[in-house]
C-alpha positions in Angstrom: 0.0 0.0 0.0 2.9 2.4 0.7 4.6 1.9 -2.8 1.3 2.6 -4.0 1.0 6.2 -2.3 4.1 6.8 -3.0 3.7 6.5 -6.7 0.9 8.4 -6.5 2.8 11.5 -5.4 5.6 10.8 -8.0 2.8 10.5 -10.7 1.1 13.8 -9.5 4.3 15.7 -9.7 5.6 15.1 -12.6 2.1 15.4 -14.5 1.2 18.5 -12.5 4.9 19.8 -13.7 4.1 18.8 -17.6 0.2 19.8 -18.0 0.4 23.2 -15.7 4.0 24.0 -17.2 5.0 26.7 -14.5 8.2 27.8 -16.3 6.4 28.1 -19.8 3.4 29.9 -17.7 5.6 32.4 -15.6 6.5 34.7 -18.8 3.2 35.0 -20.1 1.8 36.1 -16.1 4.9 38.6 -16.5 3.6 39.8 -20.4 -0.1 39.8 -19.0 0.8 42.4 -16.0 3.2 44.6 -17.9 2.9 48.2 -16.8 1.3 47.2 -13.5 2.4 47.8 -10.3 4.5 46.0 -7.8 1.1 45.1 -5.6 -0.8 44.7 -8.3 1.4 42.1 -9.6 1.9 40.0 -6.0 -2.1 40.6 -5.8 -2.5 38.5 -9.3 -0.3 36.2 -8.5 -1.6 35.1 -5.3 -5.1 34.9 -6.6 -4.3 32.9 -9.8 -3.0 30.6 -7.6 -5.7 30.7 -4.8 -8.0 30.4 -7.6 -6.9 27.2 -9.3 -6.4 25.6 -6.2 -10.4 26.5 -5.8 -11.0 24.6 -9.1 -8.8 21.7 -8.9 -10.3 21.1 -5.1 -13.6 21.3 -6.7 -13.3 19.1 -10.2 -11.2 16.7 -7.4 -14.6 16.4 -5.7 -17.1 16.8 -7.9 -15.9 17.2 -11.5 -17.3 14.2 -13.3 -20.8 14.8 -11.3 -20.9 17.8 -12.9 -19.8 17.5 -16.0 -22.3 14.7 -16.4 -25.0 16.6 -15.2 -24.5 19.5 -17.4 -23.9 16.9 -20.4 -20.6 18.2 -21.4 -17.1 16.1 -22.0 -13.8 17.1 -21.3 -13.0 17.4 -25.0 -15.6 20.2 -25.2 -14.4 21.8 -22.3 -11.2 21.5 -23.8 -12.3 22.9 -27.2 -13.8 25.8 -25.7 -10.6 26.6 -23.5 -8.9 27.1 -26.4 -11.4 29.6 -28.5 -11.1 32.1 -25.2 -7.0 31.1 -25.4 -7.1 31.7 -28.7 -9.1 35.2 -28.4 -6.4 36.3 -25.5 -3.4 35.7 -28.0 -4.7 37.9 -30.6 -4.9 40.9 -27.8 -1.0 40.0 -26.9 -0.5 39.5 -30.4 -1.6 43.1 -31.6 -2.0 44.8 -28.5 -5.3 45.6 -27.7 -4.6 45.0 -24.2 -2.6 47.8 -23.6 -4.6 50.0 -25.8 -8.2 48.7 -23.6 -6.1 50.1 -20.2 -4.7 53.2 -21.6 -8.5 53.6 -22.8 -9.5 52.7 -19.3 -7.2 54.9 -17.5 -8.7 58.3 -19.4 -12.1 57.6 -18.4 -11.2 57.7 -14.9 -9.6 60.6 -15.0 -6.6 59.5 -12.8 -2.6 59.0 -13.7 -2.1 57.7 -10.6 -0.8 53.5 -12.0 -1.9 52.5 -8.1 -5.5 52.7 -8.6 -7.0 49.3 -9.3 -9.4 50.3 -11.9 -5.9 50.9 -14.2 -5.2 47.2 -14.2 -6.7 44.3 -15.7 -7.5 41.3 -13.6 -5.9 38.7 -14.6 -6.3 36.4 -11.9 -9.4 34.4 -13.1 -9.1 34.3 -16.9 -6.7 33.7 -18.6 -4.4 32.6 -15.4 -6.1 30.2 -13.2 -8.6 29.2 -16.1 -7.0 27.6 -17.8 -3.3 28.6 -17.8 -3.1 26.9 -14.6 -6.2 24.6 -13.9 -6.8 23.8 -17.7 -8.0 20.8 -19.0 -5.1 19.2 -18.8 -4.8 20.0 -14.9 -8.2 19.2 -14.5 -8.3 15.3 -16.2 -5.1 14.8 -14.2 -6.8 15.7 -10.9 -9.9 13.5 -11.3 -7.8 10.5 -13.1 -6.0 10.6 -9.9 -8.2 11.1 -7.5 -10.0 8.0 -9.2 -7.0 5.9 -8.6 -6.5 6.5 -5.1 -10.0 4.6 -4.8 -11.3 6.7 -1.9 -7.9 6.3 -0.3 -7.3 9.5 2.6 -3.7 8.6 2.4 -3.7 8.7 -1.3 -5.8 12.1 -2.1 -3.3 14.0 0.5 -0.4 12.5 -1.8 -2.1 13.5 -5.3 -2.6 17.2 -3.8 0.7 17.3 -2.6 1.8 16.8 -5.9 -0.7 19.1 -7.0 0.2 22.2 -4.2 3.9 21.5 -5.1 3.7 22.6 -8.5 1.3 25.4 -7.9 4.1 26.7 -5.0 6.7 26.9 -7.5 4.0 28.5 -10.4 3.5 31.2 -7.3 7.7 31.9 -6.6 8.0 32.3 -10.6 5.0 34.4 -10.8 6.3 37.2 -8.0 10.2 37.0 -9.5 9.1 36.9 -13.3 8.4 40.9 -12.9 11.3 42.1 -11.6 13.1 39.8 -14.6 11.1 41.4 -17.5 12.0 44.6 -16.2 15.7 44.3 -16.7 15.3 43.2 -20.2 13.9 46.4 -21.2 10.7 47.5 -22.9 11.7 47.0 -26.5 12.4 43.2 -25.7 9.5 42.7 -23.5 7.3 44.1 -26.1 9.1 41.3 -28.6 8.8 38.3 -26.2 5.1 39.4 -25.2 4.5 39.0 -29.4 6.0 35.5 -29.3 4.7 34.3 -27.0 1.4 35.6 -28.0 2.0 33.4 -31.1 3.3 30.3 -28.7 -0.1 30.6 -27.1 -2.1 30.8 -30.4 -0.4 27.7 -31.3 -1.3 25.8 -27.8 -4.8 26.9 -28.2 -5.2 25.8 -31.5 -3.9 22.4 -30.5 -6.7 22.3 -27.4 -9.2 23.2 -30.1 -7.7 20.2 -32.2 -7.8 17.7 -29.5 -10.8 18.6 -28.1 -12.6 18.0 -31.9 -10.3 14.9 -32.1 -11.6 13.6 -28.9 -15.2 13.9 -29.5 -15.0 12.5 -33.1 -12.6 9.5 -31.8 
């Protein structure tokens, strides 16, 4: 039974590490909250992870109950994950993000970069759904907690593989600010255009899969 846990927990980390990807995440949370402030970032980076902590708990629990009751698979889930990825890559692509604050910080009148109104929250989409607790993160969590067959030893192990990997997505979320600062604006404004296209690429693969799943 011990080997068994134990596996368990190795399983869970290394999947966690692959499907929430916290170094490939890290530089898009630091190209999402360009421009903001020092508190703003820590604020978005606590709550992305606070929040996908929320879901996974919650699709840990209850995620195939509901799913079935709302008659909707994972692959569609999946699919429509990566139409709203998809959307948020265009805006980094071209943009329109920064554009939609500068808009946002005329109408209130108000230079000063501490007011909240000036920032974008981030936290809930695109960060915690589904950067961090996407599809991916989500099958994982209920195809473990279906394998520790109700076990109390085994659903502490699967989420502390789970918490492990959303610690370290938290220490590269507060550092990856202070890092895009020293490469300069010019560079940021580069990398946030790459990876804009990276993360048109990844949603049009969720799209993919998630058609691919429901015709297969």
């Amino acid at each position: 039974m011990d080997a068994i846990d134990y596996s368990l927990l190795t399983a869970s980390l290394v999947t966690f590490f692959v499907v929430i990807d916290p170094i490939g995440v890290a530089p898009i949370f630091a190209s999402l909250t360009e421009g903001s402030n020092a508190a703003h970032k820590r604020r978005m980076a606590i709550k992305s992870v606070l929040i996908a902590t929320a879901v996974l708990l919650g699709f840990a629990f209850g995620g195939e109950w509901l799913l079935g009751a709302l008659h909707v698979s994972l692959d569609a889930f999946r699919a429509a994950g990566g139409v709203l990825l998809f959307m948020l890559a265009l805006d980094m692509i071209f943009e329109t993000r920064s554009k939609r604050r500068e808009e946002r910080a005329d109408a209130l009148n108000d230079a000063d970069s501490t007011m909240p109104g000036t920032h974008e929250d981030i936290s809930v989409f695109p960060m915690a759904i589904p950067m961090l607790a996407g599809p991916g993160a989500i099958a994982s969590i209920m195809l473990f907690m279906s394998e520790a067959a109700g076990s109390p030893v085994g659903q502490v192990l699967v989420f502390a593989g789970m918490a492990a990997n959303l610690v370290v997505c938290l220490v590269l979320f507060l550092a990856a600010g202070t890092l895009m600062r020293l490469i300069g604006d010019t560079l940021a404004a580069m990398i946030t255009r790459i990876l804009g296209v990276i993360l048109a690429a990844l949603a049009a693969q969720f799209i993919f899969d998630g058609i691919a799943g429901a015709l297969l």
